[in-house]
mmJSON file of the N, C-alpha and C atoms, coordinates in Angstrom:
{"data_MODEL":{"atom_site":{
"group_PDB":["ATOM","ATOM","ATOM","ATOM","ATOM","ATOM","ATOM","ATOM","ATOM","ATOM","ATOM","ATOM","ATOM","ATOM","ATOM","ATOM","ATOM","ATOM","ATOM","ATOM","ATOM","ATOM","ATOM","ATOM","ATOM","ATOM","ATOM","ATOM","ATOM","ATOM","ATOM","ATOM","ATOM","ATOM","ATOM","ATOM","ATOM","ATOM","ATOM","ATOM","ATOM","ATOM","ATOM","ATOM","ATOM","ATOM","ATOM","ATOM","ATOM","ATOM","ATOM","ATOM","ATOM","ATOM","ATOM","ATOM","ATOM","ATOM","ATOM","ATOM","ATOM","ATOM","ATOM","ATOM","ATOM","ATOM","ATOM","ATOM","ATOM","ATOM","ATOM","ATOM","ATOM","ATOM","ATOM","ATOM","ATOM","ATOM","ATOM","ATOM","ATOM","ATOM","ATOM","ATOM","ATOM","ATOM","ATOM","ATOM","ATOM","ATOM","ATOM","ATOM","ATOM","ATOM","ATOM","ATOM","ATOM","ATOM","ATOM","ATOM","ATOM","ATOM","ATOM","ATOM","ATOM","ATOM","ATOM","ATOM","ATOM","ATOM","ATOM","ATOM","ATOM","ATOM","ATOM","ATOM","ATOM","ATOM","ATOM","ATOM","ATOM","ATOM","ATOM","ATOM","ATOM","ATOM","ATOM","ATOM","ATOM","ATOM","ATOM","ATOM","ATOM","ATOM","ATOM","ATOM","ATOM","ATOM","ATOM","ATOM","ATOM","ATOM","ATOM","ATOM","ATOM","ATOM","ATOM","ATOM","ATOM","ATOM","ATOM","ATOM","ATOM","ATOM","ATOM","ATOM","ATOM","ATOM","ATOM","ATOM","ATOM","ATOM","ATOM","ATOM","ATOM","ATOM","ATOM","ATOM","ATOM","ATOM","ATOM","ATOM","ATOM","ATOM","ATOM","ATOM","ATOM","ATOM","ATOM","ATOM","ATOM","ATOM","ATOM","ATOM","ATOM","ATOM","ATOM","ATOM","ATOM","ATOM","ATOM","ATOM"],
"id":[1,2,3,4,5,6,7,8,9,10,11,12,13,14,15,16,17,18,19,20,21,22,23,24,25,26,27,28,29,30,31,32,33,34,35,36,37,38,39,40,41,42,43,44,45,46,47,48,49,50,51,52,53,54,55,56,57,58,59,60,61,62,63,64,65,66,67,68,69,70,71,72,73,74,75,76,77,78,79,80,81,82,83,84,85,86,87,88,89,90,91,92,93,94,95,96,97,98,99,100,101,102,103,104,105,106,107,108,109,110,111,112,113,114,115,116,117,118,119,120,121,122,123,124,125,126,127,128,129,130,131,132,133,134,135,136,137,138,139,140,141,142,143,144,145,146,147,148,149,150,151,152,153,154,155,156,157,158,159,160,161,162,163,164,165,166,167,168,169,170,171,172,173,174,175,176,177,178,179,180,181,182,183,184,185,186,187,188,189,190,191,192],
"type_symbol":["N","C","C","N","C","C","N","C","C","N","C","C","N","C","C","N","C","C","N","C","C","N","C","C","N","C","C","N","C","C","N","C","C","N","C","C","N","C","C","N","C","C","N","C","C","N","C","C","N","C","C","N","C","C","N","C","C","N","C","C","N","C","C","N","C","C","N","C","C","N","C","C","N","C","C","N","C","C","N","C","C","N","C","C","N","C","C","N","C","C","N","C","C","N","C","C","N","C","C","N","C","C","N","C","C","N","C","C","N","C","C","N","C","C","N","C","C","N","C","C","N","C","C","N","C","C","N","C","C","N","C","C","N","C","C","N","C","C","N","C","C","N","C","C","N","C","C","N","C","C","N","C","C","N","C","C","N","C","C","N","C","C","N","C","C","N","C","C","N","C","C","N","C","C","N","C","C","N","C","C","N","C","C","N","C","C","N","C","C","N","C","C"],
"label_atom_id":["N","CA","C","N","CA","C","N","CA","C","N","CA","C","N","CA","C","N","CA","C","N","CA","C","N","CA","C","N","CA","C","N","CA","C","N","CA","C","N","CA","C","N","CA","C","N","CA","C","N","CA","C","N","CA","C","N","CA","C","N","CA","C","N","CA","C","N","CA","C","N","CA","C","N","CA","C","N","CA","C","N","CA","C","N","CA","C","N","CA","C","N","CA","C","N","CA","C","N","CA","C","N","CA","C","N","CA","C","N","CA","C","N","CA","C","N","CA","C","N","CA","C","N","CA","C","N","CA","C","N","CA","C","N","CA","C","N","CA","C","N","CA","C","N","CA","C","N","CA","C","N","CA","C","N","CA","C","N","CA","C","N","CA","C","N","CA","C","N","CA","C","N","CA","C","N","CA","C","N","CA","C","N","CA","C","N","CA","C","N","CA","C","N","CA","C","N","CA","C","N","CA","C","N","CA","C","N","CA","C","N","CA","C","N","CA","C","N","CA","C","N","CA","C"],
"label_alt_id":[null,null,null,null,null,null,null,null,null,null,null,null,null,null,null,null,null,null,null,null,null,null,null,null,null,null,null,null,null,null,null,null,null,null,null,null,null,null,null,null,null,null,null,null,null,null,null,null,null,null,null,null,null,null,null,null,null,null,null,null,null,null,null,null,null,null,null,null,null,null,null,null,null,null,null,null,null,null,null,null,null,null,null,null,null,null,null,null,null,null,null,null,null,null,null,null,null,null,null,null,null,null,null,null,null,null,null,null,null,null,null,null,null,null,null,null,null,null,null,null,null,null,null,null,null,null,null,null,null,null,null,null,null,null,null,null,null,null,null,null,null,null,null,null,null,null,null,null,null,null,null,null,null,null,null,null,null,null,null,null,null,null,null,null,null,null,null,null,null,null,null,null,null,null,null,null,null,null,null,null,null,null,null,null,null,null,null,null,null,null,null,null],
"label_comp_id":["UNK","UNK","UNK","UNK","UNK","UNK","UNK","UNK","UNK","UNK","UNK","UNK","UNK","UNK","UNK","UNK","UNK","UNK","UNK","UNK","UNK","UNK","UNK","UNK","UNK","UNK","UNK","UNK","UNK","UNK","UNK","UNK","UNK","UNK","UNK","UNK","UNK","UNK","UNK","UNK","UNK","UNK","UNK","UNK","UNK","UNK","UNK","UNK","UNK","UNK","UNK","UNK","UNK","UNK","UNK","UNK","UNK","UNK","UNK","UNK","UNK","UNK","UNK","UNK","UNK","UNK","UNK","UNK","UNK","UNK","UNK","UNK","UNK","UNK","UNK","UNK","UNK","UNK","UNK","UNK","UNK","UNK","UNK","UNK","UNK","UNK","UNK","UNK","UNK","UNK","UNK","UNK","UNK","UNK","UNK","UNK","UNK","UNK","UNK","UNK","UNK","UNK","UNK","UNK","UNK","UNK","UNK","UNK","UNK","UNK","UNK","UNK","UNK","UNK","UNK","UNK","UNK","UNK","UNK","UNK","UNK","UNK","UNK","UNK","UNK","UNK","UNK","UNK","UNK","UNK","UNK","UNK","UNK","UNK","UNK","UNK","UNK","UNK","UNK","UNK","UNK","UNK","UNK","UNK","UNK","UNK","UNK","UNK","UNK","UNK","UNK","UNK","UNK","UNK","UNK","UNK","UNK","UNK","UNK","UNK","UNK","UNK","UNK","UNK","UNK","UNK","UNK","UNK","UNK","UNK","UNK","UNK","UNK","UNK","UNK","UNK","UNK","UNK","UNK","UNK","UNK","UNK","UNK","UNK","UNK","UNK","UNK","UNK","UNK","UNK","UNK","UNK"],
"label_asym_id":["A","A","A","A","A","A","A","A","A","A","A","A","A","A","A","A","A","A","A","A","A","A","A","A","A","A","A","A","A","A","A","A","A","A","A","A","A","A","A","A","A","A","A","A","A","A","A","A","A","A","A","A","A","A","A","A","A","A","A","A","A","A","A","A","A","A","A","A","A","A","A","A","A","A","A","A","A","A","A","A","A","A","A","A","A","A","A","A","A","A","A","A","A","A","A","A","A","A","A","A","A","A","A","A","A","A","A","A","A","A","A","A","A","A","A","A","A","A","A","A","A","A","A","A","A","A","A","A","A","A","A","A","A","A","A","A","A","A","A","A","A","A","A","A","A","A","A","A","A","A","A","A","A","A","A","A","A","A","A","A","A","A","A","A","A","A","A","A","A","A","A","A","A","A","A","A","A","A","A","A","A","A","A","A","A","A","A","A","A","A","A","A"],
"label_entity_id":["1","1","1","1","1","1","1","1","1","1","1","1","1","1","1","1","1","1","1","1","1","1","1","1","1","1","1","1","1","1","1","1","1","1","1","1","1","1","1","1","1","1","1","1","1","1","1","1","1","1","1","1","1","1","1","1","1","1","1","1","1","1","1","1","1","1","1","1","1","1","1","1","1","1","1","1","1","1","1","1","1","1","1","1","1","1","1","1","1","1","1","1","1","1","1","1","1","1","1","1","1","1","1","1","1","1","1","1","1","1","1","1","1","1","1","1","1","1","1","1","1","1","1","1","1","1","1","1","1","1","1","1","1","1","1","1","1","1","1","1","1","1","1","1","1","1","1","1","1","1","1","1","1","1","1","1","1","1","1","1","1","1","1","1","1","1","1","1","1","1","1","1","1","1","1","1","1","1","1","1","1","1","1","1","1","1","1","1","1","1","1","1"],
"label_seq_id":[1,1,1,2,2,2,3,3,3,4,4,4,5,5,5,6,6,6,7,7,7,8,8,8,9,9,9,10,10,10,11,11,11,12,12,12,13,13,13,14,14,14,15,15,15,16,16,16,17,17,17,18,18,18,19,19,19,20,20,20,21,21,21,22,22,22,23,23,23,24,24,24,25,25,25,26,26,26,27,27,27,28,28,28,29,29,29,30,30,30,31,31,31,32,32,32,33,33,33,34,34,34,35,35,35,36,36,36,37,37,37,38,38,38,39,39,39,40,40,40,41,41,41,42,42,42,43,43,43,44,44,44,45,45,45,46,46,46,47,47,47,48,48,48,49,49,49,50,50,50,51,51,51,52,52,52,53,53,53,54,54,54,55,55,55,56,56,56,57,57,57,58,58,58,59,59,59,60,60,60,61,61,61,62,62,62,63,63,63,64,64,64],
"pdbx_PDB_ins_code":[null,null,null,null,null,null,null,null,null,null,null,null,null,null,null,null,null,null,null,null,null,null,null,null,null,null,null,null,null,null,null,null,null,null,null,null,null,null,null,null,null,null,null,null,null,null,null,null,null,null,null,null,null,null,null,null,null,null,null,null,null,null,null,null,null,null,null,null,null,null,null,null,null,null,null,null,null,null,null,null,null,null,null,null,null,null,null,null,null,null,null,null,null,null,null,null,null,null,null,null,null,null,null,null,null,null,null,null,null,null,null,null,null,null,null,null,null,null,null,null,null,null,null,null,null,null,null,null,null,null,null,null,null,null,null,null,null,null,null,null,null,null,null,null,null,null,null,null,null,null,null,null,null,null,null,null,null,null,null,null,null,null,null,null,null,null,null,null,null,null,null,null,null,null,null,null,null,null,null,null,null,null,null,null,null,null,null,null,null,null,null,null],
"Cartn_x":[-10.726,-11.011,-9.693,-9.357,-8.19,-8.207,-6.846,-6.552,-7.52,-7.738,-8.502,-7.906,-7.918,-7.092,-7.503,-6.595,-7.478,-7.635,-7.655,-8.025,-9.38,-9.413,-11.202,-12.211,-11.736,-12.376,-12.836,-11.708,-11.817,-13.249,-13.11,-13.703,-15.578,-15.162,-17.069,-17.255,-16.354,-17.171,-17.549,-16.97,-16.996,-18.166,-18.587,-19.77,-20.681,-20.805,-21.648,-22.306,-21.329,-21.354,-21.454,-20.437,-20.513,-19.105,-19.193,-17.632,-17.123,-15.721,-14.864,-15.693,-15.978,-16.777,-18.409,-18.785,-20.671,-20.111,-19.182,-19.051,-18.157,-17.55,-17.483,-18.547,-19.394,-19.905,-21.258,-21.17,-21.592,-21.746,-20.193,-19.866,-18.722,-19.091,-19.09,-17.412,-16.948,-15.779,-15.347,-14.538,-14.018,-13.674,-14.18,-13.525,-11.574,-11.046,-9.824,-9.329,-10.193,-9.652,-9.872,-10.793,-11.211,-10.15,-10.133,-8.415,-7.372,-7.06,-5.449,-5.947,-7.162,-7.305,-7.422,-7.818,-7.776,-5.901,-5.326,-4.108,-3.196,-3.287,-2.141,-2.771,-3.686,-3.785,-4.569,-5.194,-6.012,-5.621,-6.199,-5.693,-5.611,-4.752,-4.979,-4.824,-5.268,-5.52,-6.017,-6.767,-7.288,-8.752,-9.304,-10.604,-11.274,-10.397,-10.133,-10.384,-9.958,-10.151,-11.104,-11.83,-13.588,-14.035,-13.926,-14.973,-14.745,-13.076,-13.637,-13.666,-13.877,-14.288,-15.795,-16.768,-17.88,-18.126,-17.376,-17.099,-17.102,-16.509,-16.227,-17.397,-18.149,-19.726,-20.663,-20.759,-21.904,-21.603,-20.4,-20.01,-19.759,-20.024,-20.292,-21.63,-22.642,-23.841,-24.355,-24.348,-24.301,-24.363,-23.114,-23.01,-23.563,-24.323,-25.17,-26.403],
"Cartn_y":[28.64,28.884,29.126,28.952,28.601,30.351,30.882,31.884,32.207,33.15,33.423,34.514,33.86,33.853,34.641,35.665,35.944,34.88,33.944,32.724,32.25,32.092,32.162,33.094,34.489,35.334,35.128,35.211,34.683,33.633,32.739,31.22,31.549,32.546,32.798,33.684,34.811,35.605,34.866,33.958,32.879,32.278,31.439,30.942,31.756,33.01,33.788,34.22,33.717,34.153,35.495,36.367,38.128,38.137,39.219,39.781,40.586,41.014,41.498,42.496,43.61,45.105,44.552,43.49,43.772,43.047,42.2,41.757,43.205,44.067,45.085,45.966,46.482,47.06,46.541,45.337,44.669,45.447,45.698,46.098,47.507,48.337,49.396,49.619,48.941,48.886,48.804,49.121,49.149,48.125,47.657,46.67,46.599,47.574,47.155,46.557,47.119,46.937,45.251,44.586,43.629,42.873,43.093,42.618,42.455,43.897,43.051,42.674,42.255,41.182,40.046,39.382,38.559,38.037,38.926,38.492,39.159,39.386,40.318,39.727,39.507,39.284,40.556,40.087,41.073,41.643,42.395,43.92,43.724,43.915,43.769,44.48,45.856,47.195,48.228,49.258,50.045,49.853,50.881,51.025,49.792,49.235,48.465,47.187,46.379,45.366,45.177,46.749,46.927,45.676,46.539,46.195,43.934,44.041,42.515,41.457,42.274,41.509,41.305,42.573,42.586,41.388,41.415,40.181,38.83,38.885,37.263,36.788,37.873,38.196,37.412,38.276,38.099,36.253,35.533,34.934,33.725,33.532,32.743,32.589,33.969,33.761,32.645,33.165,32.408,31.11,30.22,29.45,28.293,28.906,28.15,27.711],
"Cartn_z":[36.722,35.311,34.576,33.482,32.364,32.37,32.067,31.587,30.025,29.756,28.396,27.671,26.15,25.465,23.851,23.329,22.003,21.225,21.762,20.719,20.963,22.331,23.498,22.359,22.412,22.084,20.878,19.984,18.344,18.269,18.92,18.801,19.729,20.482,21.246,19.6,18.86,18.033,17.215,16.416,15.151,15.696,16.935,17.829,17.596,17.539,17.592,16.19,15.86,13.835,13.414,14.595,14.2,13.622,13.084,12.369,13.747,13.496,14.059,14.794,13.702,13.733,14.467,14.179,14.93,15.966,16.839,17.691,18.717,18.199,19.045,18.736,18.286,18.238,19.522,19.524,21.094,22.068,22.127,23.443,23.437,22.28,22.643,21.836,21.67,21.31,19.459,19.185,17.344,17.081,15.816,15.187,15.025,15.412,15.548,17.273,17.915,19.048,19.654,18.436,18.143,17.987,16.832,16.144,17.126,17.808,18.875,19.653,20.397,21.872,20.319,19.79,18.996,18.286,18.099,17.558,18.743,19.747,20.312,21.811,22.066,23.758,24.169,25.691,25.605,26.959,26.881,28.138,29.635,30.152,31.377,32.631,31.828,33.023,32.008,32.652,32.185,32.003,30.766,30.624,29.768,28.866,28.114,29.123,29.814,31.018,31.022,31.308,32.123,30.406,29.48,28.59,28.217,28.375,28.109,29.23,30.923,31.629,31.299,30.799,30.446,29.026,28.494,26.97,27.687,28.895,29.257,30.267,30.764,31.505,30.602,29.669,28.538,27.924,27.779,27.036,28.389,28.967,30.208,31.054,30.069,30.802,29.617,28.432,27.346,26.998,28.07,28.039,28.815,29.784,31.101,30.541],
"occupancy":[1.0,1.0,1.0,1.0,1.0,1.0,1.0,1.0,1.0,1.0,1.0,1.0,1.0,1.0,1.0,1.0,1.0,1.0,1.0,1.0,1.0,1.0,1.0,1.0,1.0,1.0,1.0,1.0,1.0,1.0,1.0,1.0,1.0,1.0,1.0,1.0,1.0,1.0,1.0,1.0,1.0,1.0,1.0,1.0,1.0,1.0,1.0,1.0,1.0,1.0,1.0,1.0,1.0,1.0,1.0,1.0,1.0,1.0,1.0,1.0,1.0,1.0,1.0,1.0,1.0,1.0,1.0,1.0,1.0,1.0,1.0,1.0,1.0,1.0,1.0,1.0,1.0,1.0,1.0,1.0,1.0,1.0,1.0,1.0,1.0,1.0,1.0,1.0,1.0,1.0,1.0,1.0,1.0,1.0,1.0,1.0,1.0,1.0,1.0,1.0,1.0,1.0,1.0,1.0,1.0,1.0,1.0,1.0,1.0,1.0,1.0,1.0,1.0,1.0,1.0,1.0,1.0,1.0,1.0,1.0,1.0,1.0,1.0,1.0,1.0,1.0,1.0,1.0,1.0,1.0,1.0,1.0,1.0,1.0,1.0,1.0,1.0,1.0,1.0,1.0,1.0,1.0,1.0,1.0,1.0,1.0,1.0,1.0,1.0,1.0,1.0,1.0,1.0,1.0,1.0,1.0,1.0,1.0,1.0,1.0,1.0,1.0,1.0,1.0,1.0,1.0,1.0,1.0,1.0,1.0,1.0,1.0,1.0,1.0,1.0,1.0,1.0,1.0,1.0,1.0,1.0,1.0,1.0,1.0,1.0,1.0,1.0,1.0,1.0,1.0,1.0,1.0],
"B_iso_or_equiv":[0.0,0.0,0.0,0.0,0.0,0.0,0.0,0.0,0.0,0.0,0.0,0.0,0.0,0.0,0.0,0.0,0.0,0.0,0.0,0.0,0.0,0.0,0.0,0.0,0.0,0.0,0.0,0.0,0.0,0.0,0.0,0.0,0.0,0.0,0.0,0.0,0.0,0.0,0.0,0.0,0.0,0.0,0.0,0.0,0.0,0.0,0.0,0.0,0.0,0.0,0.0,0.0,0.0,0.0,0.0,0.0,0.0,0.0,0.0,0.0,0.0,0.0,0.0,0.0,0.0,0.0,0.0,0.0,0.0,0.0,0.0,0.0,0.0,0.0,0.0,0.0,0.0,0.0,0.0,0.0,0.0,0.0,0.0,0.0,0.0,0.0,0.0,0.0,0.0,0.0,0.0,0.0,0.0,0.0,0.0,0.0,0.0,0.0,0.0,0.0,0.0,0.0,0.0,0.0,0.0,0.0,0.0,0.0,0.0,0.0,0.0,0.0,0.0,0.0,0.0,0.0,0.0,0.0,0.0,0.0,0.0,0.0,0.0,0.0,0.0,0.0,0.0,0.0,0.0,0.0,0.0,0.0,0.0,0.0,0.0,0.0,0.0,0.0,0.0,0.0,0.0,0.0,0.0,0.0,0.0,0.0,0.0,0.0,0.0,0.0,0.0,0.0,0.0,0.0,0.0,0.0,0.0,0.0,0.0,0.0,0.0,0.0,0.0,0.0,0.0,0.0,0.0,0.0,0.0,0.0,0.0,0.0,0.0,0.0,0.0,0.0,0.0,0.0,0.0,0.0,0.0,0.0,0.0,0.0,0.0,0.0,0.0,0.0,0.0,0.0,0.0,0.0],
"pdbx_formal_charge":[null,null,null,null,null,null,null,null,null,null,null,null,null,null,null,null,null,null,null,null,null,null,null,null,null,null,null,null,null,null,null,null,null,null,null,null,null,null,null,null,null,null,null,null,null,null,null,null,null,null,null,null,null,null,null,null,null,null,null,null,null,null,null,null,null,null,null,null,null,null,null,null,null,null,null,null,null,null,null,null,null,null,null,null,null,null,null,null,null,null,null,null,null,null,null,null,null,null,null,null,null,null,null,null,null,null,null,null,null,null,null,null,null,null,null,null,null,null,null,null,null,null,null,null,null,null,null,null,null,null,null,null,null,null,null,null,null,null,null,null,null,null,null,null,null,null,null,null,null,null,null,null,null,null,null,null,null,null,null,null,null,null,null,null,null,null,null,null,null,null,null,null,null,null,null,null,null,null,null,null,null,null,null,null,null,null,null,null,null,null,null,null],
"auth_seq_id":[1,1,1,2,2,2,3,3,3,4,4,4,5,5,5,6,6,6,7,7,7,8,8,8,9,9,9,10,10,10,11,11,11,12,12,12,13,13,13,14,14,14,15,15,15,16,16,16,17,17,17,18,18,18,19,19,19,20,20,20,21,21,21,22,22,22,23,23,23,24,24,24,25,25,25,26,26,26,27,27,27,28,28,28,29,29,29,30,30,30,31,31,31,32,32,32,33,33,33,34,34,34,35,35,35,36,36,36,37,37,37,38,38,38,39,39,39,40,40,40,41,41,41,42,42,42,43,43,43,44,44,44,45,45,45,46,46,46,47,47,47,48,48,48,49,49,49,50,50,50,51,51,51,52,52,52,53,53,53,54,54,54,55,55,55,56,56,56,57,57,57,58,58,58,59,59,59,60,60,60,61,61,61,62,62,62,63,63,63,64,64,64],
"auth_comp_id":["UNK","UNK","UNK","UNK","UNK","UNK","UNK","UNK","UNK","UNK","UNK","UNK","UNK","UNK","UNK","UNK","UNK","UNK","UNK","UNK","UNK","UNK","UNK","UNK","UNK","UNK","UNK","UNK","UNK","UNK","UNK","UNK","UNK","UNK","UNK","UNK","UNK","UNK","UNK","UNK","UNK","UNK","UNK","UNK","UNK","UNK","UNK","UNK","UNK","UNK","UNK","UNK","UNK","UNK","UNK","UNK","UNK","UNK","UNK","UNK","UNK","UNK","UNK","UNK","UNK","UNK","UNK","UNK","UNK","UNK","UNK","UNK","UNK","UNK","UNK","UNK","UNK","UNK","UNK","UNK","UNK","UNK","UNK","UNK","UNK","UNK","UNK","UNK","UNK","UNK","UNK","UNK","UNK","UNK","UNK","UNK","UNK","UNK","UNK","UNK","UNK","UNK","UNK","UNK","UNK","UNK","UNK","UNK","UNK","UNK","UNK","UNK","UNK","UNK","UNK","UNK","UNK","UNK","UNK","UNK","UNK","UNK","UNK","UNK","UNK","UNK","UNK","UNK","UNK","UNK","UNK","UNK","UNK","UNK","UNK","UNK","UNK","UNK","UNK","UNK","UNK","UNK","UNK","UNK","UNK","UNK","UNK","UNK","UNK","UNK","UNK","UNK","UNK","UNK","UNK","UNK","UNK","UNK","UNK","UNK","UNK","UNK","UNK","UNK","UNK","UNK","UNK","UNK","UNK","UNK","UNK","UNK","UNK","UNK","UNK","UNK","UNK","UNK","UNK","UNK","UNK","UNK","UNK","UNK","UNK","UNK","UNK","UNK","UNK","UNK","UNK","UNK"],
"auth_asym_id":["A","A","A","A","A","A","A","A","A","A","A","A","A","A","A","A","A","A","A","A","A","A","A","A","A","A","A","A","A","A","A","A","A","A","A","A","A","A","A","A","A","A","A","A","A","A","A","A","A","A","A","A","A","A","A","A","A","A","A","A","A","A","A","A","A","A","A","A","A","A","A","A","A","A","A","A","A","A","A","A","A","A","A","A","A","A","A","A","A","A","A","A","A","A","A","A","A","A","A","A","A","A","A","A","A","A","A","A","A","A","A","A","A","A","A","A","A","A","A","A","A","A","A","A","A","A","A","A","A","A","A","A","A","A","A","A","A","A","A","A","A","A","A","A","A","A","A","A","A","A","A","A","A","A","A","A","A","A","A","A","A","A","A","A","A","A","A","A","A","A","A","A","A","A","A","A","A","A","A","A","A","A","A","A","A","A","A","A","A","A","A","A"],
"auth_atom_id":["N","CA","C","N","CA","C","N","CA","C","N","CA","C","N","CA","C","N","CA","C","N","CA","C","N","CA","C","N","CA","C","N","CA","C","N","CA","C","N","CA","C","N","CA","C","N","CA","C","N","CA","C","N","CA","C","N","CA","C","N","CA","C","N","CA","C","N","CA","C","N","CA","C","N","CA","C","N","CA","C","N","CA","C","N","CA","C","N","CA","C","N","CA","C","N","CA","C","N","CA","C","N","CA","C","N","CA","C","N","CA","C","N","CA","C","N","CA","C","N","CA","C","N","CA","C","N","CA","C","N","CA","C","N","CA","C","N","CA","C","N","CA","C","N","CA","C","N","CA","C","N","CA","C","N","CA","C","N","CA","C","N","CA","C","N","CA","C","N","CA","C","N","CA","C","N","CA","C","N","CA","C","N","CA","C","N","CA","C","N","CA","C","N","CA","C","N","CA","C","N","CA","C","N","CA","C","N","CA","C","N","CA","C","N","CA","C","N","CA","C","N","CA","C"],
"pdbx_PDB_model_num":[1,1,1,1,1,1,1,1,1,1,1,1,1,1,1,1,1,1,1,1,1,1,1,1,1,1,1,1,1,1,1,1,1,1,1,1,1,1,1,1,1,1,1,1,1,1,1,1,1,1,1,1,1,1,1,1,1,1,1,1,1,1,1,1,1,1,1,1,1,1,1,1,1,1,1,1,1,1,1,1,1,1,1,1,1,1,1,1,1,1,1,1,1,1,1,1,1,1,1,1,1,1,1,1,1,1,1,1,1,1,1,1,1,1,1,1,1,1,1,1,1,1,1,1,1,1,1,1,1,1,1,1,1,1,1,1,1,1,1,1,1,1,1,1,1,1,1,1,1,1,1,1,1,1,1,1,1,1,1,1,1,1,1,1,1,1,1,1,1,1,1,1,1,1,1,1,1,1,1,1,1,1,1,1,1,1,1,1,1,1,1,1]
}}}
């Protein structure tokens, strides 16, 4: 599978037709924290990880 990218992310929320804020509010997370995996890249340790391995879960079941 391709590395994933805040651009991935950007492009499933826009797919989804949620804003920044109801697409974290998904999954538990702030509309800013939205924002830097979207313009900044997204996390790759911590508690933060957990939630958008759970983003790339939901967004791959989605897609089957």
């Amino acid at each position: 599978m391709a590395m994933v990218t805040g651009e991935h992310i950007r492009a499933a929320r826009e797919r989804v037709g949620e804003s920044q804020a109801e697409f974290g509010k998904r999954f538990g997370v702030d509309q800013s924290a939205i924002s830097r995996w979207e313009t900044q890249g997204l996390p790759s340790r911590g508690p933060a990880e957990a939630i958008v391995e759970r983003v790339l879960a939901e967004l791959r079941e989605a897609a089957e």
